[in-house]
C-alpha positions as CSV (number, residue, x, y, z in Angstrom):
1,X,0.0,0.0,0.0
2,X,1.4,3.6,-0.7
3,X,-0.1,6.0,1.3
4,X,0.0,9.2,-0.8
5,X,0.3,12.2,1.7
6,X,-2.5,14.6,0.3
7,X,-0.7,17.9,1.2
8,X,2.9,18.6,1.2
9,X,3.1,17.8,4.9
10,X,1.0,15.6,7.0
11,X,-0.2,15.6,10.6
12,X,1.9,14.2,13.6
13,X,1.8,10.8,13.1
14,X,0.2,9.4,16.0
15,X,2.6,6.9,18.7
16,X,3.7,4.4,17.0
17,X,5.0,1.1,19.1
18,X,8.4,2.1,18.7
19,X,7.6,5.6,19.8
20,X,6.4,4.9,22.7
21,X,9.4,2.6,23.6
22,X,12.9,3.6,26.0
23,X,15.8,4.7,24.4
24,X,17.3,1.2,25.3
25,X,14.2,-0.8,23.5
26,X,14.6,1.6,20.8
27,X,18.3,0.2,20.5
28,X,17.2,-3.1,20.0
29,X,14.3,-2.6,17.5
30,X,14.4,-2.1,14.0
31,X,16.7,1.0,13.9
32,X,19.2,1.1,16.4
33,X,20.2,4.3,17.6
34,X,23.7,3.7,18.5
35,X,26.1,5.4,15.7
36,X,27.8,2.8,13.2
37,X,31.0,3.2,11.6
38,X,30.6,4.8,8.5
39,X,31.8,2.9,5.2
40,X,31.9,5.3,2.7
41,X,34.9,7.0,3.3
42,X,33.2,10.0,5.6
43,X,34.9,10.5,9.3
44,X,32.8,9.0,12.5
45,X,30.0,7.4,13.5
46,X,27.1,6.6,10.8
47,X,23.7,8.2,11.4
48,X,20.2,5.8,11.1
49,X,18.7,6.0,7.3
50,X,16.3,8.7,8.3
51,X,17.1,11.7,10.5
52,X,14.1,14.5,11.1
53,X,14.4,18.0,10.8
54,X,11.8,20.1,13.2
55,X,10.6,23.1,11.4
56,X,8.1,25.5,10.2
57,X,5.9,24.9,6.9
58,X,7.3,29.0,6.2
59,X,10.5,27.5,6.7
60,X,10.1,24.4,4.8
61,X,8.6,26.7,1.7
62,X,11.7,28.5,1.7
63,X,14.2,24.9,2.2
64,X,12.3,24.5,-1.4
65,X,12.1,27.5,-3.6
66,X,16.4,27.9,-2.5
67,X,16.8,24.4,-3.1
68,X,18.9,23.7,0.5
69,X,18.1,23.4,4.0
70,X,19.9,25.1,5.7
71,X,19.2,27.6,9.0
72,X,21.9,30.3,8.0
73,X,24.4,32.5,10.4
74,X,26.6,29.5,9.8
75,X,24.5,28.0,12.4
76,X,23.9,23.5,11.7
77,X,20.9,21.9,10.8
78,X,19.8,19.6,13.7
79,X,17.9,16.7,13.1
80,X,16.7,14.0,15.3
81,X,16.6,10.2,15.1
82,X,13.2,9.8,16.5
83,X,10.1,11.4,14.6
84,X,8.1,12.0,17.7
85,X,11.2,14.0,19.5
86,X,11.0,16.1,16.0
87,X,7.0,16.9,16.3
88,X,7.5,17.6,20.2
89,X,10.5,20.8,18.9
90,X,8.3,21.3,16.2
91,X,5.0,22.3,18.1
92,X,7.4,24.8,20.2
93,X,8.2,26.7,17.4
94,X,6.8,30.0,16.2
95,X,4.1,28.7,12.7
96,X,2.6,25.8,11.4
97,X,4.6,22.4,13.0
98,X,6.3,21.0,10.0
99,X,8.7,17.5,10.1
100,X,10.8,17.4,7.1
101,X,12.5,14.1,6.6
102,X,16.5,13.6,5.6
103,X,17.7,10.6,3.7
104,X,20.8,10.5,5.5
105,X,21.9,7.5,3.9
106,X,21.8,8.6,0.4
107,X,23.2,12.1,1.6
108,X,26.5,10.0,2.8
109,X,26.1,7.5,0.3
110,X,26.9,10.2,-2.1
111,X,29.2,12.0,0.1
112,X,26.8,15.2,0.1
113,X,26.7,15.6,4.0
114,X,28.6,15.3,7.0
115,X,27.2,14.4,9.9
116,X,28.0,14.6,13.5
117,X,26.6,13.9,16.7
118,X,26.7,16.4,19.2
119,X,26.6,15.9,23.4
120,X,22.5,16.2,23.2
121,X,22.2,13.2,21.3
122,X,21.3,15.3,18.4
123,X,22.5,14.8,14.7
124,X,23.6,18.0,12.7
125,X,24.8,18.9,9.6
126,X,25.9,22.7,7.5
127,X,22.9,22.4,5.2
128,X,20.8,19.0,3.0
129,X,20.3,19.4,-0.7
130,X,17.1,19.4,-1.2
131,X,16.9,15.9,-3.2
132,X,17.8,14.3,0.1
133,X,14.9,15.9,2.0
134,X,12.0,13.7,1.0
135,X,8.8,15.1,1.6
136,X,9.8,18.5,-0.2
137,X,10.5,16.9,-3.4
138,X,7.3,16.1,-5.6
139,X,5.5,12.9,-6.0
140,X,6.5,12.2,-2.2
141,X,4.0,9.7,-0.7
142,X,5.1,7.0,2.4
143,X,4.8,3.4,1.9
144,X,3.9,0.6,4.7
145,X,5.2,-2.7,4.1
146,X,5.8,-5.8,6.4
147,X,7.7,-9.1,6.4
148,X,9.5,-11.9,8.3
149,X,12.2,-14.3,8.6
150,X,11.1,-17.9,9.8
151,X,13.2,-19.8,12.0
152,X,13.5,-23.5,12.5
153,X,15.1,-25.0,16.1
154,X,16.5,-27.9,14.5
155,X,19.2,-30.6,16.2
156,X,22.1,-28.7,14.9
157,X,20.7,-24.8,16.2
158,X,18.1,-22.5,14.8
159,X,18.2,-21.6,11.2
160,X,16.9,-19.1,9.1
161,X,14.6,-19.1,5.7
162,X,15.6,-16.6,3.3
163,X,14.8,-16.0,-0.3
164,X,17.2,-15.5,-3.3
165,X,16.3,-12.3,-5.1
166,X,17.6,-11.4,-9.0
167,X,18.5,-7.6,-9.0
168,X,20.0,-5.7,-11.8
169,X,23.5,-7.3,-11.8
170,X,23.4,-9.8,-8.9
171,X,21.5,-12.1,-7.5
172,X,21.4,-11.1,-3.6
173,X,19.7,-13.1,-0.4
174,X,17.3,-11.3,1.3
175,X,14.0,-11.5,3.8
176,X,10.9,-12.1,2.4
177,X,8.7,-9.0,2.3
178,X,6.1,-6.8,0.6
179,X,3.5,-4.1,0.4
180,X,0.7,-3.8,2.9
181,X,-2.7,-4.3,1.1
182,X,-5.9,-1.4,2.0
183,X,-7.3,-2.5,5.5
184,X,-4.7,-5.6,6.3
185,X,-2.5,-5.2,9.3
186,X,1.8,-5.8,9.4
187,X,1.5,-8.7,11.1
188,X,-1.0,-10.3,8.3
189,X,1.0,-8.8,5.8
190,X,4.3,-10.6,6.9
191,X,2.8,-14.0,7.2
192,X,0.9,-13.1,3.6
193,X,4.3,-12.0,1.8
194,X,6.8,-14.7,3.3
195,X,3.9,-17.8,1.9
196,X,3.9,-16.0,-1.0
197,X,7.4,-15.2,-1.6
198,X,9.2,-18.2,-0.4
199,X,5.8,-20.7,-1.7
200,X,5.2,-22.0,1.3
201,X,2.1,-23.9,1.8
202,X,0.7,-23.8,5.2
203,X,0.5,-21.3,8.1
204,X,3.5,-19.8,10.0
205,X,3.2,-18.4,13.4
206,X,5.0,-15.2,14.5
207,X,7.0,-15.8,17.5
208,X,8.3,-11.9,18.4
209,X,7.7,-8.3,16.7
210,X,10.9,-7.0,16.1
211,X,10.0,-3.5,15.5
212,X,10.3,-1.0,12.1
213,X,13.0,-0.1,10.0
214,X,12.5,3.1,7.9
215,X,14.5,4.0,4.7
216,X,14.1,6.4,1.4
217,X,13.9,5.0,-1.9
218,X,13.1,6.6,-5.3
219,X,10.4,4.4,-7.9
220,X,11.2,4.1,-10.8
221,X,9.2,7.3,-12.2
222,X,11.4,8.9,-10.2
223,X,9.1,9.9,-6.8
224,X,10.4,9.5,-3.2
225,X,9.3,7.3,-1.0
226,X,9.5,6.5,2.8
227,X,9.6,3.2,3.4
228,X,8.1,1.8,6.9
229,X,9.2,-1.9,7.3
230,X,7.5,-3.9,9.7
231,X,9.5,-7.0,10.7
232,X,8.5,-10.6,12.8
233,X,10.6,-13.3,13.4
234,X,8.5,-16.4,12.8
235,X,7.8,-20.0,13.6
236,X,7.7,-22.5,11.0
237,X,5.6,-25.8,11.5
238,X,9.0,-28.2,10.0
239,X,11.6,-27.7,7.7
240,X,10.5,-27.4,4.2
241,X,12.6,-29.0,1.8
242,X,14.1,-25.6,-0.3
243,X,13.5,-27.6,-3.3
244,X,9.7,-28.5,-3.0
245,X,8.9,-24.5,-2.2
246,X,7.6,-22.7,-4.9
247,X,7.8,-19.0,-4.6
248,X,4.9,-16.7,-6.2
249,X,6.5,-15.6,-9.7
250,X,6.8,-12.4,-11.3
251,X,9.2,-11.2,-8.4
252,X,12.5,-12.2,-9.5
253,X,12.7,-14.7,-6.7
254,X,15.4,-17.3,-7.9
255,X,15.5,-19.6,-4.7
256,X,14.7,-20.3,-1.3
257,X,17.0,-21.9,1.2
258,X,17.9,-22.5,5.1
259,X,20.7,-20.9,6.8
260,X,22.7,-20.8,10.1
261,X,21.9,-17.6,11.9
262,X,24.9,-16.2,11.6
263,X,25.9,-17.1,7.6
264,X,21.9,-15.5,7.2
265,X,23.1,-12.3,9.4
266,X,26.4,-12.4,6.8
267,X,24.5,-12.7,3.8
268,X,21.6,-9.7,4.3
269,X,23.3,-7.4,3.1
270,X,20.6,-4.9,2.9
271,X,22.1,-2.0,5.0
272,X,18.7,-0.9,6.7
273,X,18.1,-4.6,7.5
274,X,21.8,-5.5,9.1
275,X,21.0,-4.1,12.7
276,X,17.4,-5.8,12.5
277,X,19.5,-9.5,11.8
278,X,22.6,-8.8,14.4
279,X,19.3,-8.5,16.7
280,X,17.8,-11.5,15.2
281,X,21.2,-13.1,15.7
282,X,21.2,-12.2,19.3
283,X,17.7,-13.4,20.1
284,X,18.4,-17.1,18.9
285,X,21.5,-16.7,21.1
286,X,20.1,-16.0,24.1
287,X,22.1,-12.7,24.3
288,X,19.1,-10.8,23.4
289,X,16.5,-12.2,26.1
């Protein structure tokens, strides 16, 4: 489901699970907010995917006609790493509450930005170009999506089913997940998308939420999109035989197979998706209990 936002900006989104969670949960689910090392050449730690800017809709009309956020006076952009801390600054400030949101991940991924966290906790950065801001470019809209990784406790340890995906050059493994449909909820959606995906034939049952991930992408007309990912980690009845599955077609979905936890935390490679599997990783362990 894409939820096309029918103004510019919406409303404060109201609590989400995640929002209402500590800093610590928080850590733990979906989107870690501990800084990771960067690895595109850019000095210290790595900021999540999406960052939010608290402003004004004056102030975001402006960000767009000049092309740049910025605040000006040589003064940093702050942003935060939780949308509800943004709407909270937001509502204090003088106009209509505005939250922009900040690909950070393209914006390093294409060495555009630098950003740093200060002593608050805060992110900040001299100024975004404004094809990294996603709700001030046109044709924004958000998208909800779910999916899940079933596990199966077998003599040797837990293992993980994942699905082999054909992309432009590669083939790559990843989790099994797709689109929410009008009126279905992320937990039916997940169990929906990995039957369909990796063809398996009876029901699965979800054994823990493990919170949201949230990332930018652009389709291919060209339009942003923010991407809500809602992942379980699920119970499978036995271990289907890879070879008897037969995933839904039209998908590019090459194969289906069982992994060890930690060669299926190697091979995601999915950069949104890599704290989300270390966490996986550390539930099956027992360090994560």
């Amino acid at each position: 489901m894409v939820r096309t936002i029918p103004r510019l900006f919406g409303e404060p989104p109201a609590p989400t699970m995640n929002d209402r969670k500590t800093h610590d949960e928080q850590a733990l689910a979906g989107r870690s907010h501990r800084p990771r090392r960067s690895r595109t050449g850019n000095r210290g730690p790595c900021p999540p995917d999406i960052l939010y800017h608290a402003t004004t809709r004056d102030r975001a009309e402006r960000a767009r006609v000049r092309g740049v956020l910025e605040v000006g006076g040589g003064r940093p952009v702050f942003l935060s790493s939780a949308e509800s801390q943004a709407w909270q600054v937001a509502h204090r400030l003088h106009g209509e509450p505005v939250v922009l949101y900040v690909d950070a991940a393209r914006a390093r991924q294409l060495r555009r930005c630098r950003f740093a966290r200060n002593r608050q906790g805060l992110w900040q950065v001299r100024s975004v170009p404004l094809r990294h801001v996603l709700n001030l470019r046109p044709g924004f809209a958000e998208q909800a999506s779910a999916g899940g990784i079933p596990v199966w406790e077998g003599g040797a340890g837990p293992e993980l089913l994942l699905i082999q995906v054909q992309r432009r050059n590669r083939r790559t493994w990843e989790v099994a997940k797709g689109k929410l449909e009008p009126g279905e909820s992320p937990a039916a959606a997940a169990i929906r998308e990995v039957r369909e995906e990796a063809g398996i034939p009876c029901d699965l049952v979800i054994r823990q939420e493990l919170g949201f991930v949230r990332y930018g992408f652009t389709t291919p007309d060209q339009e942003p999109r923010l991407k809500t990912l809602h992942m379980f980690l699920m119970d499978a009845p036995e271990r289907f035989d890879p070879a008897r599955l037969r995933p839904i077609g039209g998908e590019g979905i090459t194969g289906v197979d069982w992994f060890p936890v930690e060669e299926a935390t190697r091979l995601v490679a999915h950069r949104s998706l890599r704290p989300l599997m270390r966490r996986v990783e550390a539930l099956l362990s027992g360090r994560g209990r």
